[in-house]
N, C-alpha and C positions, 0 to 999 in steps of 0.2 A: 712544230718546232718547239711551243714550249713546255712538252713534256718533254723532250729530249735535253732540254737548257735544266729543266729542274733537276731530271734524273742525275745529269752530269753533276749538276752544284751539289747533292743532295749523294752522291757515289753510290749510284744503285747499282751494282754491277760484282759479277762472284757470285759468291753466296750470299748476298742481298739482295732482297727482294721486294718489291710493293705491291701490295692488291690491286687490280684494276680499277676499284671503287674508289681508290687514294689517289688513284694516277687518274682519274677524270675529275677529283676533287680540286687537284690544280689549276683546272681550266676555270677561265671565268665563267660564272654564270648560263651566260647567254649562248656557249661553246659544248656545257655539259649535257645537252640531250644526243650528239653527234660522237659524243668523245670515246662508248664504248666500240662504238663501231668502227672509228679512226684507230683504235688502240688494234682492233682486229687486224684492220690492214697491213698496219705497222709490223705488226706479227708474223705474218705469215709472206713478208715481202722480203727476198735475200738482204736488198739493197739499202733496207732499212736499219736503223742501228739497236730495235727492240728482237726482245726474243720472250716468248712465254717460260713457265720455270713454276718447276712441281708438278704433281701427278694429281690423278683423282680429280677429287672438286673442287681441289684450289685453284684461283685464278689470279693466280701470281706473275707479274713477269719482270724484265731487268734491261738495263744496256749490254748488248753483245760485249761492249769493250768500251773504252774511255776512249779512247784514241777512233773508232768508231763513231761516236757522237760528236765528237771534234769536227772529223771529216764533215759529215752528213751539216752541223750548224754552219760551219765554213761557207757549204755548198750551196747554203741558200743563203746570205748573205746575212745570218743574224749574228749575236751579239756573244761571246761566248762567257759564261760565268770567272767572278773575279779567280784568279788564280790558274786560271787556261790559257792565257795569252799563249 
């Protein structure tokens, strides 16, 4: 969820993009050895609000939609970034 809380405060989504190595950078510490693989999941799951983005060896990806990441933070009871109420 707090990739999802960053991406959304942070408007990754369109044609904006972050590396995966950025988006496990967000996690604390002690969460970054698990995070690429968390991000994998996140990926390749409908229900999830990430999507990969770019071709080749980039390893880019984004929120599906604003209003996606809303839903999905909603869903699990966290907290949603200032100016999402």
């Amino acid at each position: 969820m707090k990739l999802a809380q960053k991406a959304l405060r942070k408007r990754i989504v369109g044609s904006r993009k972050v590396s995966v190595q950025t988006a496990v950078g967000w996690l604390p510490s002690d969460e970054q050895g698990d995070g690429k693989q968390v991000i994998d999941v996140m990926c390749t799951d409908p229900s999830l609000p990430f999507e990969r983005y770019g071709g080749g060896g980039r390893d880019n990806i984004r929120l599906t939609s604003c209003e996606d990441a809303i839903e999905f933070i909603k869903q699990y009871d966290g907290s949603l970034p200032f100016g999402f109420d």
